[in-house]
C-alpha angles and dihedrals in degrees: 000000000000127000112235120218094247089046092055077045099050083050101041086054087050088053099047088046089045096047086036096059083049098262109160118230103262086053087056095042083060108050085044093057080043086063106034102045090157103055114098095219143030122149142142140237147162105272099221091069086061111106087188125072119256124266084220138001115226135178098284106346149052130231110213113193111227111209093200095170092120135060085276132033125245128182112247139192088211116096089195087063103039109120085169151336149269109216101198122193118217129217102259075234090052 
């Protein structure tokens, strides 16, 4: 399954009004997966700890692409290829 343009868009929209109304990142990571059931992967982390660049720069936050057709997932730059997706928190001073 791969992951269109206008759909990261449609999720990358969902997470800024969720962060912006004060939603932790769990609770985004969750309505994301909510909306999302078929994605593979959507998980969360602190964007400091990711050694990739970033699919796409938010405020406040980066969507990684996870490519998780194999046996183990990778993070991609390749839409075509996304299963999932990293949400990664940044420092408010990042």
């Amino acid at each position: 399954m791969a992951l269109s343009l206008e759909r990261i868009d449609t999720i990358a929209t969902l997470a800024n009004q969720l962060f912006a109304s004060g939603n932790r990142i769990d609770d985004v990571a969750r309505a994301v997966r909510a909306a999302n059931p078929d994605l593979k992967t959507v998980t969360t982390a602190h964007a400091s700890v990711m050694a990739e660049d970033p699919f796409r720069e938010e405020n406040g936050f980066d969507l990684h692409l996870v490519d998780g057709n194999n046996h183990c997932w990778l993070i991609t730059d390749k839409p075509e290829l996304a299963t999932g997706l990293v949400i990664a928190q940044r420092d408010e001073d990042e």
